[in-house]
PQR file of N, CA, C, O and H, with PARSE charges and radii, in Angstrom:
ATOM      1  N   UNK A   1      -0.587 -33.661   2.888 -0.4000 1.5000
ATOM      2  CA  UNK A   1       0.248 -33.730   1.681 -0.0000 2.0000
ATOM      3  C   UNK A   1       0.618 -35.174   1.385  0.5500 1.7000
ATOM      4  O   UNK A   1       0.619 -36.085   2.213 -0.5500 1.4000
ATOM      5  N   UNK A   2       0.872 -35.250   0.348 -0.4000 1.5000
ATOM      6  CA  UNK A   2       1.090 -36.717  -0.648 -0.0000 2.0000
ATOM      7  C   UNK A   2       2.910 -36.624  -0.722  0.5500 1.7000
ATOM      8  O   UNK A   2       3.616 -35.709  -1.147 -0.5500 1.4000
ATOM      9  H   UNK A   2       0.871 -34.510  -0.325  0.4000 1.0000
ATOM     10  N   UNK A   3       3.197 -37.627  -0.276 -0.4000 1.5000
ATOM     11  CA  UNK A   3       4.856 -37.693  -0.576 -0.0000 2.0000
ATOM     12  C   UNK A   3       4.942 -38.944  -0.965  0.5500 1.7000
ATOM     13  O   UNK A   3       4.654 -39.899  -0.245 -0.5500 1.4000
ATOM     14  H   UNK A   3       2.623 -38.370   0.069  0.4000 1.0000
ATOM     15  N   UNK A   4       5.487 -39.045  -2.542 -0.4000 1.5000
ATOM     16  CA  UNK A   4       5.489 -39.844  -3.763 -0.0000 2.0000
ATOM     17  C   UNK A   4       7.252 -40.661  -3.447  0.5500 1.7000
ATOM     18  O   UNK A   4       8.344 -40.188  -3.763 -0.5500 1.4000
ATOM     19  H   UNK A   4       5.721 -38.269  -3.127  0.4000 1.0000
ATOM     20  N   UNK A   5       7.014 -41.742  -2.866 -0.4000 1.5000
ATOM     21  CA  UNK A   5       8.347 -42.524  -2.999 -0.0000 2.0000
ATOM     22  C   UNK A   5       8.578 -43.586  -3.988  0.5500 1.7000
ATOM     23  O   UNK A   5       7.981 -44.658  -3.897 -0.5500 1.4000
ATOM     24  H   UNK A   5       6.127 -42.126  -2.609  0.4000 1.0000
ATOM     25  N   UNK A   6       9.704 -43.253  -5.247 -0.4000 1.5000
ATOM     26  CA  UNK A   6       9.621 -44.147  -6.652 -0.0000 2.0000
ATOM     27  C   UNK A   6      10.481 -45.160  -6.037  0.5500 1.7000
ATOM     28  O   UNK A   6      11.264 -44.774  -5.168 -0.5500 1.4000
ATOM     29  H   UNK A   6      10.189 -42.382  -5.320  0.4000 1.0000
ATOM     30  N   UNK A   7      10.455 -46.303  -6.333 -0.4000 1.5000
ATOM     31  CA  UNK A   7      11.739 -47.200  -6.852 -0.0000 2.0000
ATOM     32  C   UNK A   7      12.415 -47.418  -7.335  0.5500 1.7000
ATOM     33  O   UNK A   7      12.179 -46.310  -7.818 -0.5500 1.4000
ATOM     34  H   UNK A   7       9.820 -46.616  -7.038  0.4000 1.0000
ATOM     35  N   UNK A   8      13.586 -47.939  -8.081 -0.4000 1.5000
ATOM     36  CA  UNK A   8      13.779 -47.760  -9.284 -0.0000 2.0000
ATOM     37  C   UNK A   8      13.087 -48.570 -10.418  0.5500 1.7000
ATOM     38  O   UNK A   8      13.082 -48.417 -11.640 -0.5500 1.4000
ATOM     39  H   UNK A   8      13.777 -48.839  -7.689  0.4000 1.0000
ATOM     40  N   UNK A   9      12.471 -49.535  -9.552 -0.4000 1.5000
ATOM     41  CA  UNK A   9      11.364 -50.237 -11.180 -0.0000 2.0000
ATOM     42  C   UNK A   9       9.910 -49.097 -11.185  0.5500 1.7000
ATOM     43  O   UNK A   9       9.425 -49.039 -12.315 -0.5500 1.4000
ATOM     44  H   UNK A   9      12.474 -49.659  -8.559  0.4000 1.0000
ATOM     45  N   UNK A  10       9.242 -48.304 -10.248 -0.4000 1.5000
ATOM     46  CA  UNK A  10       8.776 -47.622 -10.052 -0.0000 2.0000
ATOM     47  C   UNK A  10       8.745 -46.396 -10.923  0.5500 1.7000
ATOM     48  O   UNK A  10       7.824 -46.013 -11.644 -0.5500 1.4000
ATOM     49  H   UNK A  10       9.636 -48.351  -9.330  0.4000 1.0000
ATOM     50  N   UNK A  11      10.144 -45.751 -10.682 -0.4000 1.5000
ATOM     51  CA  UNK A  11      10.476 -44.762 -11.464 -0.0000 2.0000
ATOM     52  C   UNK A  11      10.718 -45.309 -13.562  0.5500 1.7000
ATOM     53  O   UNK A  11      10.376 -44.681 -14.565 -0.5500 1.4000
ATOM     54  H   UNK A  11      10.892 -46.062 -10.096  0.4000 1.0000
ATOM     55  N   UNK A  12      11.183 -46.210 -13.475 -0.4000 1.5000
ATOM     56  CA  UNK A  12      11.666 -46.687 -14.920 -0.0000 2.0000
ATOM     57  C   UNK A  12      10.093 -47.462 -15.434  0.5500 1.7000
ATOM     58  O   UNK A  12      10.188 -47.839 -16.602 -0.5500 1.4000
ATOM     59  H   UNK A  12      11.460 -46.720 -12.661  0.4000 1.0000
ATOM     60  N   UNK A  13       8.890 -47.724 -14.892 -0.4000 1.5000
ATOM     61  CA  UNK A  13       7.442 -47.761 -14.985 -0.0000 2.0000
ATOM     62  C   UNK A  13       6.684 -46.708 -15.524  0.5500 1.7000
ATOM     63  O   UNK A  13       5.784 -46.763 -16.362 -0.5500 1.4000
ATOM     64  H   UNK A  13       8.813 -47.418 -13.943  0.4000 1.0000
ATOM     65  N   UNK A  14       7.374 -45.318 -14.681 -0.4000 1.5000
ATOM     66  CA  UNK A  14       6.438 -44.137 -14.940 -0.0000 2.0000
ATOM     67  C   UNK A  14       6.824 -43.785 -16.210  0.5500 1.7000
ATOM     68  O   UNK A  14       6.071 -43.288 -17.048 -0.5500 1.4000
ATOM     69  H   UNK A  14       8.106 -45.273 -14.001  0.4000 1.0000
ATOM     70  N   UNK A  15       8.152 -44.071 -16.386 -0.4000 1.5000
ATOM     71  CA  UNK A  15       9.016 -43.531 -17.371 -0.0000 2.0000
ATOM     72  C   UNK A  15       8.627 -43.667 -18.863  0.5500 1.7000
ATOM     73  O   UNK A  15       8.501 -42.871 -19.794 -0.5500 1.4000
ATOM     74  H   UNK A  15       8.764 -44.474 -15.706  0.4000 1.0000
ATOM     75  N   UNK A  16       8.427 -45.582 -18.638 -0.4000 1.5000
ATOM     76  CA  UNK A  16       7.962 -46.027 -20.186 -0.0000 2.0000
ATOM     77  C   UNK A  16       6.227 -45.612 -20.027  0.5500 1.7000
ATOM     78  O   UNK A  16       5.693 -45.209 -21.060 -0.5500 1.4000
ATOM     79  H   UNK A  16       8.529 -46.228 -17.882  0.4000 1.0000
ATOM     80  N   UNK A  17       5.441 -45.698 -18.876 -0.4000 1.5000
ATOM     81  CA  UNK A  17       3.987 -45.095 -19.424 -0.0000 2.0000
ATOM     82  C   UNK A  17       3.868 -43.719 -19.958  0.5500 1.7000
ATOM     83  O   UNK A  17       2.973 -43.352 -20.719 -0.5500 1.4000
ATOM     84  H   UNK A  17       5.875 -46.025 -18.037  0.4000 1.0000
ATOM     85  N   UNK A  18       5.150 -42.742 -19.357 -0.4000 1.5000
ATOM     86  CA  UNK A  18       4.894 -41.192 -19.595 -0.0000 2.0000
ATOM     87  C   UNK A  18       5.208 -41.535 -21.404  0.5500 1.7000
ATOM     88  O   UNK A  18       4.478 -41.080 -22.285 -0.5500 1.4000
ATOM     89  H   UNK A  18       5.877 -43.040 -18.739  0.4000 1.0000
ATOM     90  N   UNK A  19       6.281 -42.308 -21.643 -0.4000 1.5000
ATOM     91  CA  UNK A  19       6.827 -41.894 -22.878 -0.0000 2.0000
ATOM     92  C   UNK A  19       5.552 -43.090 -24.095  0.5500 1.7000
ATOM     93  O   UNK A  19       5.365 -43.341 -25.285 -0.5500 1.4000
ATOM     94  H   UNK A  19       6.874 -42.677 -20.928  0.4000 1.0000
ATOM     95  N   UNK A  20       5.119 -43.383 -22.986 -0.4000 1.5000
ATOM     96  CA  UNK A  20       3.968 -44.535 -24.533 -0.0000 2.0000
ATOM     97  C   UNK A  20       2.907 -43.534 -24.447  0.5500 1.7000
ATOM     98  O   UNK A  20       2.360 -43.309 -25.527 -0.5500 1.4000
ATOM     99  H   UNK A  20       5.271 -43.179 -22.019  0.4000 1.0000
ATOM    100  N   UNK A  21       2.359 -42.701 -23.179 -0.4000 1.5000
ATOM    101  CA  UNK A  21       1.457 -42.107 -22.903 -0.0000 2.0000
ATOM    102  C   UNK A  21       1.271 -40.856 -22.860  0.5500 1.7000
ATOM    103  O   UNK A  21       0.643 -40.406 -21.901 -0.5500 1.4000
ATOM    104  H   UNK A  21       2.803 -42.883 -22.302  0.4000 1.0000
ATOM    105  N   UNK A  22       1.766 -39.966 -23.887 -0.4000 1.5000
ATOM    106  CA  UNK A  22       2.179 -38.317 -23.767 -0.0000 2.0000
ATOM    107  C   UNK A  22       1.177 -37.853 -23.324  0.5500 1.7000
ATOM    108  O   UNK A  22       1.103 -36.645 -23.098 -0.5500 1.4000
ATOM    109  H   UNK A  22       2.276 -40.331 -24.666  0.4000 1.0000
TER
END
């Protein structure tokens, strides 16, 4: 199994690609 640890620049990264990248 894969266990995904964000950062917080990590997490606030995924954040703006999820929201430029629907």
């Amino acid at each position: 199994m894969l266990k995904l640890q964000f950062t917080e620049s990590d997490r606030l990264v995924f954040q703006y690609e999820r929201y430029h990248h629907p």
